[in-house]
C-alpha positions as CSV (number, residue, x, y, z in Angstrom):
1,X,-4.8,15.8,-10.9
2,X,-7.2,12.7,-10.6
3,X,-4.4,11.0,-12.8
4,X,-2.2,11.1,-10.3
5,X,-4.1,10.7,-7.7
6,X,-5.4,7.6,-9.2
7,X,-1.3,6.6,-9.5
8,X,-0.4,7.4,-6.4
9,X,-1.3,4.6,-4.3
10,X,0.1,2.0,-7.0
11,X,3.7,3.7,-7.0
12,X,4.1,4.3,-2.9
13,X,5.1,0.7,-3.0
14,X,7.9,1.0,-5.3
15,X,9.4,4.4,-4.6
16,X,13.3,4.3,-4.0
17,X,14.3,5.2,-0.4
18,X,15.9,8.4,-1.1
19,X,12.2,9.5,-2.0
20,X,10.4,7.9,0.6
21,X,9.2,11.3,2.2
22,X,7.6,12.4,-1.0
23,X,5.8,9.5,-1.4
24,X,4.3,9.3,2.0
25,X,3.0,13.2,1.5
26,X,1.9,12.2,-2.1
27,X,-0.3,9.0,-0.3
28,X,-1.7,11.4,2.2
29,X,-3.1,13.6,-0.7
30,X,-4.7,10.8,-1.8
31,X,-5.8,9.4,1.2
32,X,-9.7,10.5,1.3
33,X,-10.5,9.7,-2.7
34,X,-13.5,7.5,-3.5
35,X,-13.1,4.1,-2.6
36,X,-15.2,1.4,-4.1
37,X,-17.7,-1.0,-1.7
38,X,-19.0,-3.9,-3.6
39,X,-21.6,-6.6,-1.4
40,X,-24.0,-5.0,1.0
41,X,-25.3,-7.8,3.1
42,X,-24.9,-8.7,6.9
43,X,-21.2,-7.5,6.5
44,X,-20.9,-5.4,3.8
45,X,-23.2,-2.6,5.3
46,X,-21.4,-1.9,8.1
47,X,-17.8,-2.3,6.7
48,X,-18.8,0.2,4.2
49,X,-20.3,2.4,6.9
50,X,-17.4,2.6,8.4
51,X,-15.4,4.2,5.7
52,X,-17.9,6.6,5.4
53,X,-17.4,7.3,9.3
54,X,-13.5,7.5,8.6
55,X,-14.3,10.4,5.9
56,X,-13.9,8.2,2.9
57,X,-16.4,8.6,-0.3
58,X,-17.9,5.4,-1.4
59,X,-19.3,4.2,-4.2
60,X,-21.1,1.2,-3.9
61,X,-23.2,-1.7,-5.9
62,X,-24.9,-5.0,-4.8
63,X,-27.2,-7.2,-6.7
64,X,-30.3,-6.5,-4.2
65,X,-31.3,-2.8,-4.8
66,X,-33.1,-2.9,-1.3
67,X,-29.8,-3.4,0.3
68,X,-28.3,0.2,-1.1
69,X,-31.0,2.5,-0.3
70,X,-29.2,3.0,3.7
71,X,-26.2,3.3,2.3
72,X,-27.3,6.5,-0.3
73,X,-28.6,7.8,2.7
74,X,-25.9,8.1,4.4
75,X,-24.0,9.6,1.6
76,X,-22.8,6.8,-0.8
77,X,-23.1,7.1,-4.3
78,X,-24.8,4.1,-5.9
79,X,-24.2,2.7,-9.3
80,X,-25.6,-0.7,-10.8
81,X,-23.0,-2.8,-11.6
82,X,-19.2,-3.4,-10.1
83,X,-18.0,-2.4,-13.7
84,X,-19.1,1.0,-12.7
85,X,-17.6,1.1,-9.3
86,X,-14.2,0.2,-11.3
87,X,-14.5,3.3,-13.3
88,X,-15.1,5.8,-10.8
89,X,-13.0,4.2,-7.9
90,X,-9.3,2.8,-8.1
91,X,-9.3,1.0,-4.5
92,X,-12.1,-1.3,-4.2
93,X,-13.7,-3.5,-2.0
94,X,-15.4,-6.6,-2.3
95,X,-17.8,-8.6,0.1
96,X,-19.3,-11.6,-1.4
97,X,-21.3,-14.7,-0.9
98,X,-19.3,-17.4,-2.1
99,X,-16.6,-18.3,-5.2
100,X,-19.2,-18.3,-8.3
101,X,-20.1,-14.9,-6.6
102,X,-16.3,-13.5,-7.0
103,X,-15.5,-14.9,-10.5
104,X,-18.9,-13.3,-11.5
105,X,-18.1,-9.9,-9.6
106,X,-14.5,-9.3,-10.9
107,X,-14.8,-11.0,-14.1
108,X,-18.5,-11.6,-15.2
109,X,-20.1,-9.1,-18.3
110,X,-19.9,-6.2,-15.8
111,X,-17.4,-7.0,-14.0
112,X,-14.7,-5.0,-12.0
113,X,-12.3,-6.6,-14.5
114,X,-14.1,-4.7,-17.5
115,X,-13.5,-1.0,-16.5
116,X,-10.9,-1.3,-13.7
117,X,-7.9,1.6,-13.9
118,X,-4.1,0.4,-14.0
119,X,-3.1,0.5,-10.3
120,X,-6.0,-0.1,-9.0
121,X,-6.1,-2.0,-5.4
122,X,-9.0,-4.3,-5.2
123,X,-9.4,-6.1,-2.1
124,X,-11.6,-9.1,-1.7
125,X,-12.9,-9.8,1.6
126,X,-15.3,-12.6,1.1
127,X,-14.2,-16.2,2.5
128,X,-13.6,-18.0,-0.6
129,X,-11.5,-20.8,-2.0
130,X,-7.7,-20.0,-2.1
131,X,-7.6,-21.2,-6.0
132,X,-10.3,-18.3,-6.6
133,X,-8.2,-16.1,-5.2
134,X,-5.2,-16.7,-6.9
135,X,-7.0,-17.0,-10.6
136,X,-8.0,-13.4,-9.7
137,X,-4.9,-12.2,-8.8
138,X,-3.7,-13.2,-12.1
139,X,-6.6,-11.9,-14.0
140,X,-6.2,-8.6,-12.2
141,X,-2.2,-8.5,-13.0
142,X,-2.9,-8.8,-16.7
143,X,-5.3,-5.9,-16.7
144,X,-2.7,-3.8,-14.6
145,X,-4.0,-4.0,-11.3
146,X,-2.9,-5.3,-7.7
147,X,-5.5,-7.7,-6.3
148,X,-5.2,-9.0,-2.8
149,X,-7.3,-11.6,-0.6
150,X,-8.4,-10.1,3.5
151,X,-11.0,-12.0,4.3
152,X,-12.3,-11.5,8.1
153,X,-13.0,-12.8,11.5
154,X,-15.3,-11.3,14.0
155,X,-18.5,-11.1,12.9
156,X,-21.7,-8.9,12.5
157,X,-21.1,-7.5,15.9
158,X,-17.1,-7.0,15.2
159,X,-18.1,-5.4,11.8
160,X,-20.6,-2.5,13.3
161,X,-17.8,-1.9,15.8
162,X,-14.8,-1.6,13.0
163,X,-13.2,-4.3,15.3
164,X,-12.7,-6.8,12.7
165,X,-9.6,-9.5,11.8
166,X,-8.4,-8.9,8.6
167,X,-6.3,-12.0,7.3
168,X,-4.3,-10.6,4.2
169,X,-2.9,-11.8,1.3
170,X,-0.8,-10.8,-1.7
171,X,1.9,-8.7,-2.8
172,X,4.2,-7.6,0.7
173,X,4.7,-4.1,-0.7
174,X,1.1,-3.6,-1.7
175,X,0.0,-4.0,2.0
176,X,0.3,-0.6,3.5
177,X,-2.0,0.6,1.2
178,X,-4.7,-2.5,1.7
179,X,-3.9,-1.5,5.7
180,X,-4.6,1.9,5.7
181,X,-8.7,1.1,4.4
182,X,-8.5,-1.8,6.4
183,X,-8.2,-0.5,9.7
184,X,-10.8,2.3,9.1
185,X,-13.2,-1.7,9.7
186,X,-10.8,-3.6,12.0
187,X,-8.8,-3.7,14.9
188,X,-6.4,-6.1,14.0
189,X,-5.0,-6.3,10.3
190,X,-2.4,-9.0,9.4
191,X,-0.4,-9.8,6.9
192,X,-0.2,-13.6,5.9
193,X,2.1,-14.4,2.8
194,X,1.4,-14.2,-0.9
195,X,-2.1,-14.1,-2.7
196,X,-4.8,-17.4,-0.8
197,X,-2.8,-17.2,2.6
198,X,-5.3,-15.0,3.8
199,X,-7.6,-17.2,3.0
200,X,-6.3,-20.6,4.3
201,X,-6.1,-18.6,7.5
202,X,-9.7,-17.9,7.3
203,X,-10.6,-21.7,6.6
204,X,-8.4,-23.1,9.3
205,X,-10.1,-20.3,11.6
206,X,-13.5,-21.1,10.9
207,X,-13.2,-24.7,10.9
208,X,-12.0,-24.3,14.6
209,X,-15.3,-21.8,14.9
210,X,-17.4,-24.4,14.0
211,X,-15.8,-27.4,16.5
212,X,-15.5,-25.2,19.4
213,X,-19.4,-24.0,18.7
214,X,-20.7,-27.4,18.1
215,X,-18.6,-28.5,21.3
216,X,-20.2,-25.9,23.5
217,X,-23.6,-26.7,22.3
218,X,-23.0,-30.1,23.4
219,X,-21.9,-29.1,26.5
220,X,-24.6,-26.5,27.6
221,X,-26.9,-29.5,26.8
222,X,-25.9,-32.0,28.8
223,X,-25.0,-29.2,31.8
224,X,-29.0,-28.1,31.2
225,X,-30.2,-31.9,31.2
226,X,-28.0,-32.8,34.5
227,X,-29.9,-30.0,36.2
228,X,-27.4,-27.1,35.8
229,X,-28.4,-23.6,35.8
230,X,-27.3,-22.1,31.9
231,X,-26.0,-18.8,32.9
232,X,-24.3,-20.4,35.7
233,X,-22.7,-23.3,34.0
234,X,-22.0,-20.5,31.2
235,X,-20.2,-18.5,34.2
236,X,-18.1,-21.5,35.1
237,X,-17.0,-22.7,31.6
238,X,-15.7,-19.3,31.2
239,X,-13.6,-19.4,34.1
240,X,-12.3,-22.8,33.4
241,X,-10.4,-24.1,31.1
242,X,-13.0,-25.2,28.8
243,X,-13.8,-20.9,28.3
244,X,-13.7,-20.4,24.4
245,X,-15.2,-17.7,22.1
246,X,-18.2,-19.9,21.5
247,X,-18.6,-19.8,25.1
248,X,-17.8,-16.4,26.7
249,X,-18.8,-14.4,23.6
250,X,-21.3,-16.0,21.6
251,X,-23.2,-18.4,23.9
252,X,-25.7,-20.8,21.8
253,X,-28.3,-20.5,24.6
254,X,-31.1,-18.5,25.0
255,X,-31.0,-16.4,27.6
256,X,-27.6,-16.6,28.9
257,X,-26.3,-13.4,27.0
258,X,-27.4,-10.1,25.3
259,X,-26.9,-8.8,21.7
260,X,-26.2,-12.5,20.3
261,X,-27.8,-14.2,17.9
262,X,-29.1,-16.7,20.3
263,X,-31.2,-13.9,22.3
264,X,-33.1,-13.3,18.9
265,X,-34.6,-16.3,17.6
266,X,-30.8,-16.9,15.9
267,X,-31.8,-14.5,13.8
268,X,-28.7,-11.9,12.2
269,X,-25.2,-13.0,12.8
270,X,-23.3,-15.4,10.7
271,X,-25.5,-18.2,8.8
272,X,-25.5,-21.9,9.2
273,X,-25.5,-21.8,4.9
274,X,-22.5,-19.6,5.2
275,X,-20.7,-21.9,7.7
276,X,-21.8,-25.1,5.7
277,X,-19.5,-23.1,2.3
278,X,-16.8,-22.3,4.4
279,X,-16.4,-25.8,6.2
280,X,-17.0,-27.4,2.3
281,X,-14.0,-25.0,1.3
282,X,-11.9,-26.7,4.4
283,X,-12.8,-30.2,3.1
284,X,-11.2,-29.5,-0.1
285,X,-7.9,-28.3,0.6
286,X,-7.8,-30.9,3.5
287,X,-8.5,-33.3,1.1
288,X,-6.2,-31.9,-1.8
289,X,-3.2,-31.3,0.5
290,X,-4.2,-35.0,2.4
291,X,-4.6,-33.5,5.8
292,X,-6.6,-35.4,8.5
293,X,-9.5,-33.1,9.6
294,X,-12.0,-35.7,11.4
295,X,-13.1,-33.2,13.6
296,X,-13.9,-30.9,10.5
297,X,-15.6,-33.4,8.2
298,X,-17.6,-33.9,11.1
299,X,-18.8,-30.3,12.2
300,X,-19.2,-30.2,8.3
301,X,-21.8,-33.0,7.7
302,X,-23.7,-31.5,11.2
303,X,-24.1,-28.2,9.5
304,X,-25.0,-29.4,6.5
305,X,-27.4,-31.6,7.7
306,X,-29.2,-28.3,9.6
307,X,-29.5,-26.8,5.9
308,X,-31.1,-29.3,5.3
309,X,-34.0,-28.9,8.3
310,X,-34.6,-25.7,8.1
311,X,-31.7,-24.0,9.6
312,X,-30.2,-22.1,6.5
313,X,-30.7,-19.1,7.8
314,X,-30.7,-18.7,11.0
315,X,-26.9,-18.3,12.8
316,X,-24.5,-21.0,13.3
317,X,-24.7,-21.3,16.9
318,X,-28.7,-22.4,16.2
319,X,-27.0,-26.1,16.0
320,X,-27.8,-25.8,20.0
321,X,-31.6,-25.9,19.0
322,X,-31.0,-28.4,16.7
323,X,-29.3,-30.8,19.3
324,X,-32.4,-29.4,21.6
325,X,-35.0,-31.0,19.0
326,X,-32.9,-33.9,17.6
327,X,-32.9,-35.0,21.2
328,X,-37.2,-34.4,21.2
329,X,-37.4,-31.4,23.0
C-alpha cells in the first residue's frame, strides 16, 4: 500500500481524462502521508508547524540540533540528515540559507539526492540563484524525481500566520500537487513558468523590498529631523501616495508599530545578511542578462556595508538606525 501511496502523487499529473475521477480519490488517500521538512530557522519552524496544524506528519532535519527539539515536541519525527528524510518521505520540503546550502542539502554525502524515492516531489523554498535551481531540477530528473523552486514573500510574521506568497516554478502539471502543501503555509500560491521563474520573481521582489525600505528610512529621517511627529508622519505616508509595505506594515521606527522588528531592538524578522545574498543574487542576473538596476546596486552596497558594522543580524529595516548613527546620532 505505501508503494502506491508513494506513486500516487507522481502519476495524478499524467492520468488520461477519462480517469480523472480516480485519480483525484487515489490523491486524497494520499493526502495526509509524511511529508519531509528540511531547514528549521526563522522560517522553517513555522512553515513546518503549519503542516503539522493541517494534520500532516513530518519528518524533519536541520544542521543545528537545538532548532528541532520544538518541532519533536510537537509531534515531528526527527532524523539527522536530509538523506534520511528522503527515505521515509516522498514530498519534501526545503528551507535553506543560501545556494552552497541547497547543492549541499540535495546533493552533498547525505543528501536528499542519495535516498530520494522515484516520484518524489521536493520543493525548495529557499531564495536562491535561478542556475541552482535549475542544476537541481536536472539532478533530481535523473534520479526519477520532480523538483520544483517556491520560494516565498511575507516574512516571519506571514510564516506563523500560514499567509505566505509562494512564487512557483517547474513542471505545469506537477503544480497541483506542490499547491495542495503549499497552501497548508500560504495564502497566496502562484504559478510562474518553468523551473528558476519562481525564483527571478523572488529576486525582482526583494530587490524592490529593499529600495522601498531603504526609501522609507530615509524618509522617516528627515520627517523626524524637520520636527515631525513618527507615528504621525507614519499615519500620513500611509494615506498618501508614498504608502508602501515598508511603510504601513513594517515601519523601520521604533515606536511607531507593534509586533515588528523595529519594536524589538530589530531583533527576529528577516536579516540584513539574508537581504545582502538576495540583493548579490539580483546583481548577477542583472548583470548576466545586462539589465540597468542603479537603484539595486545601490540598496545592495548599503546593506552590505551594514554587514559590515555590525548589522548582520539584526532585520533589514535596522538600515533606519544605521542612517540614525551614520548621521551621529
Amino acid at each position: 500500500m505505501a508503494a502506491v501511496l508513494r506513486g500516487s502523487r507522481y502519476l495524478v499529473g499524467r492520468c488520461s481524462k477519462h480517469v480523472d475521477s480516480v485519480c483525484v480519490s487515489t490523491r486524497s488517500m494520499a493526502s495526509k502521508t509524511q511529508v519531509g521538512f528540511i531547514g528549521l530557522g526563522n522560517m522553517g519552524n513555522p512553515m513546518a508547524k503549519n503542516l503539522l496544524k493541517h494534520g500532516y506528519p513530518v519528518i524533519a532535519t536541520d544542521v543545528f540540533p537545538e532548532s528541532c527539539k520544538e518541532m519533536q515536541e510537537l509531534g515531528a519525527q526527527i532524523v539527522d540528515n536530509p538523506a534520511e528524510v528522503a527515505d521515509k518521505a516522498d514530498r519534501i520540503i526545503t528551507m535553506l540559507p543560501s545556494s552552497p546550502n541547497v547543492i549541499d542539502v540535495y546533493t552533498g554525502p547525505n543528501g536528499i539526492l542519495k535516498k530520494v524515492k522515484k516520484g518524489s516531489l521536493l520543493i525548495d523554498s529557499s531564495t536562491i540563484d535561478p542556475s541552482v535551481s535549475k542544476e537541481m531540477a536536472a539532478a533530481a530528473e535523473k534520479m526519477g524525481a520532480v523538483f520544483m523552486d517556491a520560494p516565498v514573500s511575507g516574512g516571519v510574521g506571514a510564516a506563523s500566520s500560514g499567509k505566505l506568497t509562494f512564487m512557483v516554478g517547474g513542471a505545469e502539471e506537477e503544480f497541483t500537487a506542490a499547491k495542495e502543501l503549499l497552501s497548508c503555509m500560504g495564502a497566496n500560491v502562484v504559478y510562474c513558468g518553468q523551473v528558476g521563474t519562481g525564483q527571478a520573481a523572488k529576486i525582482c521582489n526583494n530587490m524592490l523590498l529593499a529600495i522601498g525600505m531603504i526609501g522609507t528610512s530615509e524618509t522617516m529621517n528627515l520627517g523626524i529631523r524637520l520636527g515631525l511627529d513618527p507615528k504621525l508622519l507614519a499615519k500620513i505616508l500611509n494615506m498618501s501616495s508614498g504608502r508602501c509595505w515598508s511603510s504601513d506594515t513594517y515601519n523601520p521606527v521604533p515606536g511607531v508599530m507593534e509586533g515588528v522588528p523595529s519594536g524589538n531592538n530589530y531583533q527576529g524578522g528577516f536579516g540584513t545578511q539574508l537581504m545582502a545574498k538576495d540583493l548579490g543574487l539580483a546583481q548577477n542576473t542583472a548583470t548576466s542578462t545586462k539589465t540597468p538596476v542603479p537603484l539595486g546596486s545601490l540598496a545592495h552596497q548599503m546593506y552590505r556595508m551594514m554587514c559590515a558594522r555590525g548589522y548582520a543580524n539584526k532585520d533589514f529595516s535596522s538600515v533606519f538606525q544605521f542612517l540614525r548613527e551614520e548621521e551621529g546620532q
